[in-house]
N, C-alpha and C positions, 0 to 999 in steps of 0.2 A: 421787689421794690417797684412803684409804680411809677411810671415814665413821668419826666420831667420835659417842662418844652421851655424854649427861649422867649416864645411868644404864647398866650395864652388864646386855645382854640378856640374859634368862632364855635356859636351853640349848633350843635346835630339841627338838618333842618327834618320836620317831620310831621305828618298828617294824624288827622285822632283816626278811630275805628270805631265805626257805630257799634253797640254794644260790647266795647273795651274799654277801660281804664287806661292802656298801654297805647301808646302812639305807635308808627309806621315812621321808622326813620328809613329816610331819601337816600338814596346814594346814588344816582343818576339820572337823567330824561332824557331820553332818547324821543323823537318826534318825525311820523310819516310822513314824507312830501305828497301832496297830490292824489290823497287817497280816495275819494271819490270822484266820478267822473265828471258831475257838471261844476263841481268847484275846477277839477282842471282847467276844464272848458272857459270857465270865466275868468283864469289865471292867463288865456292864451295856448294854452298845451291839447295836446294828444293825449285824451284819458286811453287808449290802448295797453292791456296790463302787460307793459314791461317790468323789469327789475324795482322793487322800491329802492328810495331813495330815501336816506334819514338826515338830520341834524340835530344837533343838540343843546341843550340850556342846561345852566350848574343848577344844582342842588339846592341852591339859595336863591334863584328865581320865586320860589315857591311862596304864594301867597294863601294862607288857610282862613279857616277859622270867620271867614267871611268878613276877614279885616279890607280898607279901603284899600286901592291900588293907586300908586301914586303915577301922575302922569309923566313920563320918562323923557328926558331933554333931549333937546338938540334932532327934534322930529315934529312936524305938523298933520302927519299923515298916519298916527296910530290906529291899527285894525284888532278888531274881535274875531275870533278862531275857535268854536265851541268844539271840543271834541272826548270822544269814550277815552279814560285812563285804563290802564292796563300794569295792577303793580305785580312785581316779579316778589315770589317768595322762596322762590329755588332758583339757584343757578346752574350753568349749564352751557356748554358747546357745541354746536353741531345737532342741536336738537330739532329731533323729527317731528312731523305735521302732528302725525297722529300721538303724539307725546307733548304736545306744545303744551296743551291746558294743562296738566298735571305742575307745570312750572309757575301758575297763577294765584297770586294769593287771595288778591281782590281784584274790584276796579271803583272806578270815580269820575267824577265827570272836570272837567278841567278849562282853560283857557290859553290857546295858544297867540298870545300877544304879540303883535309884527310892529314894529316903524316901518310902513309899508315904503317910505320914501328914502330911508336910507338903506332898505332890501334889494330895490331897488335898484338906486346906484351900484353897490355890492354888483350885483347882474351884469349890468353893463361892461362894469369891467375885467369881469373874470374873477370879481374877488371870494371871499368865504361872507354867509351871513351873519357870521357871530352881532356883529351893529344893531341889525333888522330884529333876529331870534332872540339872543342871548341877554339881553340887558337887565339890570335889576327889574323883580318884580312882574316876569313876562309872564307866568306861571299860578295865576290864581287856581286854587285847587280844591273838590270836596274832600268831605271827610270820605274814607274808603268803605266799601261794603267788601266784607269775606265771602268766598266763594260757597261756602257752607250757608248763607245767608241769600246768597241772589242766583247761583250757579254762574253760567257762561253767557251775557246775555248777545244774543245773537240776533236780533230783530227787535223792531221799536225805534220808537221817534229819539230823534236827537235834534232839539232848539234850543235857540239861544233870544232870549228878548232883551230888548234897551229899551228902558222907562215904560213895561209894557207893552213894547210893540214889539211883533214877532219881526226879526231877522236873519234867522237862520232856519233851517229846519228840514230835516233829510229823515233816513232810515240806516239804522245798524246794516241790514241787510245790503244797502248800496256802499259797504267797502269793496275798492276791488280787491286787494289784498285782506283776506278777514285774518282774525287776533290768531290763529293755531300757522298762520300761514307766512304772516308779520313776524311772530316768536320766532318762530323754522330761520327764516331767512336773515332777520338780525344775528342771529347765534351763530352765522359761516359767518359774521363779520366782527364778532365780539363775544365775550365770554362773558355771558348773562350773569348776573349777581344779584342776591335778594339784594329788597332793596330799592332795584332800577325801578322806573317808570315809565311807560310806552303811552305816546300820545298819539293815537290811533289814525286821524285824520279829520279832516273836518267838511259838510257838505257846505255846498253853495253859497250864497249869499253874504260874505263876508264883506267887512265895509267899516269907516272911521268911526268914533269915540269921538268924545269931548268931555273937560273937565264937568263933573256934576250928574254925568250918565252912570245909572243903575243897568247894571248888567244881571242876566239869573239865567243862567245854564242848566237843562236840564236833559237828562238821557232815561230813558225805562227803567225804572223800578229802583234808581238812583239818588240819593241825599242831592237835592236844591245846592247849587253854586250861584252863589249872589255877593257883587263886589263893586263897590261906587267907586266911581273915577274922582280922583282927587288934586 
Protein backbone atom coordinates (compact mmCIF):
# COMPACT_ATOMS: atom_id res chain seq x y z
CA UNK A 1 0.00 0.00 0.00
CA UNK A 2 1.49 3.18 -0.79
CA UNK A 3 1.97 5.75 1.88
CA UNK A 4 -0.61 8.18 2.64
CA UNK A 5 0.37 11.70 4.19
CA UNK A 6 -1.90 14.36 6.10
CA UNK A 7 -0.49 17.02 3.96
CA UNK A 8 0.23 16.70 0.54
CA UNK A 9 4.18 16.87 -0.42
CA UNK A 10 5.87 19.73 -1.88
CA UNK A 11 7.19 18.74 -5.58
CA UNK A 12 11.01 16.86 -5.39
CA UNK A 13 13.20 19.82 -6.21
CA UNK A 14 15.49 18.87 -9.14
CA UNK A 15 18.01 19.78 -11.90
CA UNK A 16 17.74 18.36 -15.79
CA UNK A 17 20.97 16.53 -17.13
CA UNK A 18 22.29 17.43 -20.35
CA UNK A 19 21.78 14.66 -22.58
CA UNK A 20 18.85 13.04 -20.27
CA UNK A 21 15.29 12.93 -20.14
CA UNK A 22 15.58 12.14 -16.41
CA UNK A 23 16.30 14.96 -13.91
CA UNK A 24 18.69 15.11 -10.79
CA UNK A 25 16.62 15.32 -7.84
CA UNK A 26 18.19 17.52 -4.86
CA UNK A 27 18.34 16.31 -1.50
CA UNK A 28 20.86 18.75 0.02
CA UNK A 29 23.45 21.91 -0.42
CA UNK A 30 25.93 21.98 1.33
CA UNK A 31 28.11 25.22 0.54
CA UNK A 32 32.26 26.01 1.10
CA UNK A 33 32.91 29.09 3.29
CA UNK A 34 35.93 31.05 1.94
CA UNK A 35 37.29 28.92 -0.40
CA UNK A 36 39.48 30.85 -2.46
CA UNK A 37 41.95 33.11 -1.10
CA UNK A 38 41.46 36.55 -2.45
CA UNK A 39 37.66 36.18 -1.98
CA UNK A 40 38.76 35.65 1.79
CA UNK A 41 40.82 38.42 1.54
CA UNK A 42 38.06 40.78 0.58
CA UNK A 43 35.76 39.16 3.06
CA UNK A 44 38.26 40.41 5.79
CA UNK A 45 39.90 36.77 6.73
CA UNK A 46 43.00 34.84 6.57
CA UNK A 47 42.79 32.73 3.31
CA UNK A 48 45.59 30.25 5.29
CA UNK A 49 44.19 26.73 4.54
CA UNK A 50 42.69 25.87 7.71
CA UNK A 51 39.74 23.44 8.35
CA UNK A 52 36.86 24.27 5.78
CA UNK A 53 33.92 25.54 6.89
CA UNK A 54 30.46 24.73 5.40
CA UNK A 55 26.68 26.07 5.50
CA UNK A 56 23.86 25.08 4.05
CA UNK A 57 20.50 25.97 1.83
CA UNK A 58 17.27 23.47 1.55
CA UNK A 59 16.69 21.78 -1.39
CA UNK A 60 14.10 24.21 -2.49
CA UNK A 61 16.46 27.12 -2.80
CA UNK A 62 16.95 25.81 -6.05
CA UNK A 63 16.28 27.92 -8.95
CA UNK A 64 16.73 26.04 -12.61
CA UNK A 65 15.82 25.98 -15.82
CA UNK A 66 17.00 29.66 -16.19
CA UNK A 67 13.89 30.79 -14.60
CA UNK A 68 13.90 34.64 -13.04
CA UNK A 69 14.98 34.95 -9.38
CA UNK A 70 12.95 36.73 -7.34
CA UNK A 71 14.44 39.56 -5.25
CA UNK A 72 14.28 38.40 -1.53
CA UNK A 73 12.71 40.79 1.34
CA UNK A 74 13.65 42.48 4.02
CA UNK A 75 17.41 43.04 2.47
CA UNK A 76 19.05 45.86 0.41
CA UNK A 77 22.35 44.52 0.34
CA UNK A 78 21.82 41.19 -1.96
CA UNK A 79 25.16 39.65 -3.42
CA UNK A 80 26.26 37.28 -6.52
CA UNK A 81 28.54 34.18 -5.46
CA UNK A 82 29.32 32.35 -8.89
CA UNK A 83 30.60 28.95 -7.99
CA UNK A 84 31.61 25.00 -9.45
CA UNK A 85 28.51 22.50 -8.23
CA UNK A 86 29.65 19.37 -7.32
CA UNK A 87 26.50 16.76 -7.34
CA UNK A 88 27.05 13.54 -5.22
CA UNK A 89 25.85 10.34 -6.82
CA UNK A 90 27.07 7.92 -4.11
CA UNK A 91 26.98 8.26 -0.69
CA UNK A 92 29.27 7.62 1.86
CA UNK A 93 31.33 8.32 5.33
CA UNK A 94 34.48 8.84 6.05
CA UNK A 95 35.65 8.92 2.57
CA UNK A 96 39.05 9.01 1.40
CA UNK A 97 40.88 11.78 -0.86
CA UNK A 98 41.83 9.47 -3.16
CA UNK A 99 38.24 7.89 -3.40
CA UNK A 100 36.44 11.12 -3.33
CA UNK A 101 35.78 11.32 -7.17
CA UNK A 102 34.44 7.97 -7.67
CA UNK A 103 31.36 9.61 -5.14
CA UNK A 104 30.79 12.24 -8.21
CA UNK A 105 28.07 12.12 -10.36
CA UNK A 106 28.21 15.52 -12.15
CA UNK A 107 28.84 19.00 -11.72
CA UNK A 108 27.10 22.62 -12.62
CA UNK A 109 27.75 25.87 -12.24
CA UNK A 110 25.64 27.55 -9.68
CA UNK A 111 24.79 30.88 -7.50
CA UNK A 112 25.43 31.32 -4.23
CA UNK A 113 22.96 34.11 -3.21
CA UNK A 114 23.90 36.25 0.21
CA UNK A 115 21.58 39.13 1.99
CA UNK A 116 24.92 40.39 2.60
CA UNK A 117 23.34 42.89 5.22
CA UNK A 118 21.58 40.54 7.14
CA UNK A 119 24.83 38.02 7.07
CA UNK A 120 26.05 40.34 8.44
CA UNK A 121 24.31 41.23 11.50
CA UNK A 122 24.09 37.18 11.91
CA UNK A 123 28.17 37.83 12.56
CA UNK A 124 27.98 40.40 14.70
CA UNK A 125 26.08 38.59 17.00
CA UNK A 126 27.15 35.31 17.08
CA UNK A 127 24.28 34.15 15.35
CA UNK A 128 23.85 31.22 12.50
CA UNK A 129 23.46 32.63 8.71
CA UNK A 130 20.43 30.77 7.91
CA UNK A 131 18.69 34.81 7.09
CA UNK A 132 21.87 35.81 4.82
CA UNK A 133 22.33 31.92 2.98
CA UNK A 134 19.34 30.08 3.32
CA UNK A 135 16.36 32.13 2.05
CA UNK A 136 14.02 31.22 -0.77
CA UNK A 137 15.50 31.08 -4.17
CA UNK A 138 19.28 31.69 -3.00
CA UNK A 139 20.35 28.73 -5.19
CA UNK A 140 20.00 29.42 -8.94
CA UNK A 141 21.38 26.43 -10.64
CA UNK A 142 22.73 24.79 -14.27
CA UNK A 143 21.57 22.00 -15.67
CA UNK A 144 24.31 19.25 -14.54
CA UNK A 145 26.98 17.60 -16.75
CA UNK A 146 27.77 13.75 -16.03
CA UNK A 147 31.07 12.95 -15.15
CA UNK A 148 31.26 10.50 -18.32
CA UNK A 149 30.68 13.73 -20.26
CA UNK A 150 33.05 16.48 -18.67
CA UNK A 151 35.39 14.24 -16.26
CA UNK A 152 36.70 16.06 -13.06
CA UNK A 153 37.09 19.52 -14.14
CA UNK A 154 40.06 20.84 -12.17
CA UNK A 155 41.31 24.02 -13.83
CA UNK A 156 39.60 26.83 -15.90
CA UNK A 157 37.93 30.05 -15.67
CA UNK A 158 35.17 30.49 -13.28
CA UNK A 159 33.02 34.15 -14.12
CA UNK A 160 30.19 35.48 -13.30
CA UNK A 161 28.92 38.62 -15.48
CA UNK A 162 25.91 41.36 -14.72
CA UNK A 163 24.33 42.72 -17.79
CA UNK A 164 27.67 41.81 -19.57
CA UNK A 165 30.01 43.09 -17.58
CA UNK A 166 32.50 40.82 -16.10
CA UNK A 167 32.33 40.54 -12.18
CA UNK A 168 33.78 37.76 -10.98
CA UNK A 169 36.42 35.62 -12.31
CA UNK A 170 38.97 33.30 -10.91
CA UNK A 171 40.41 29.62 -11.67
CA UNK A 172 39.31 26.03 -10.61
CA UNK A 173 42.94 25.65 -9.84
CA UNK A 174 42.77 28.63 -7.07
CA UNK A 175 40.52 26.30 -4.59
CA UNK A 176 42.30 25.91 -1.51
CA UNK A 177 40.54 23.02 -0.59
CA UNK A 178 39.98 21.20 -4.21
CA UNK A 179 36.44 18.89 -4.92
CA UNK A 180 38.49 15.17 -3.66
CA UNK A 181 39.64 17.16 -0.57
CA UNK A 182 36.14 19.05 0.11
CA UNK A 183 34.25 15.44 -0.40
CA UNK A 184 37.17 13.88 2.16
CA UNK A 185 36.41 16.31 4.83
CA UNK A 186 32.47 16.96 4.49
CA UNK A 187 32.13 13.19 4.89
CA UNK A 188 33.90 13.17 8.81
CA UNK A 189 31.13 15.68 9.31
CA UNK A 190 28.03 14.03 7.48
CA UNK A 191 26.99 10.96 5.72
CA UNK A 192 27.12 11.90 1.99
CA UNK A 193 23.89 11.03 0.18
CA UNK A 194 23.19 10.96 -3.60
CA UNK A 195 21.54 13.44 -4.25
CA UNK A 196 23.64 16.27 -2.04
CA UNK A 197 25.12 19.18 -3.82
CA UNK A 198 28.56 20.81 -2.81
CA UNK A 199 28.88 24.36 -3.71
CA UNK A 200 32.46 24.55 -4.07
CA UNK A 201 33.49 28.21 -3.26
CA UNK A 202 33.51 31.29 -4.93
CA UNK A 203 36.53 33.66 -6.27
CA UNK A 204 36.81 37.34 -5.64
CA UNK A 205 34.93 40.01 -6.57
CA UNK A 206 31.61 39.44 -5.30
CA UNK A 207 29.22 42.35 -4.95
CA UNK A 208 25.19 43.80 -5.00
CA UNK A 209 22.29 42.89 -7.59
CA UNK A 210 19.47 44.86 -8.30
CA UNK A 211 16.07 44.29 -9.62
CA UNK A 212 16.43 43.89 -13.52
CA UNK A 213 20.22 42.57 -13.46
CA UNK A 214 20.95 39.61 -15.90
CA UNK A 215 23.27 37.49 -14.27
CA UNK A 216 25.29 34.42 -16.57
CA UNK A 217 27.54 32.11 -14.66
CA UNK A 218 30.02 30.42 -16.28
CA UNK A 219 32.75 27.63 -15.27
CA UNK A 220 34.90 25.39 -18.05
CA UNK A 221 33.27 23.32 -20.25
CA UNK A 222 30.00 23.80 -18.30
CA UNK A 223 25.99 24.39 -19.45
CA UNK A 224 25.71 28.76 -19.24
CA UNK A 225 23.65 29.75 -15.84
CA UNK A 226 21.80 32.77 -16.63
CA UNK A 227 18.94 34.15 -14.27
CA UNK A 228 17.31 38.04 -14.09
CA UNK A 229 16.70 39.65 -11.03
CA UNK A 230 13.17 40.14 -10.47
Amino acid sequence: MSTQYVIEPVALPSLPVVGDTRRFAVNRIYCVGRNYADHAREMGHDPDREPPFFFMKPASAIVTDGADMQYPSLSNDVHHEIEMVVAIGKGGANIAADKALDHVYGYGVGLDMTRRDLQGEAKKMGRPWDTGKAFDQSAPCSALVPVSQCGHPAQGSVRLMVNGEVRQEGDLNQLIWNVPDTIAYLSTLFTLQPGDLIFSGTPAGVGPIKKGDVLEGEVVGLPLLKTRIV
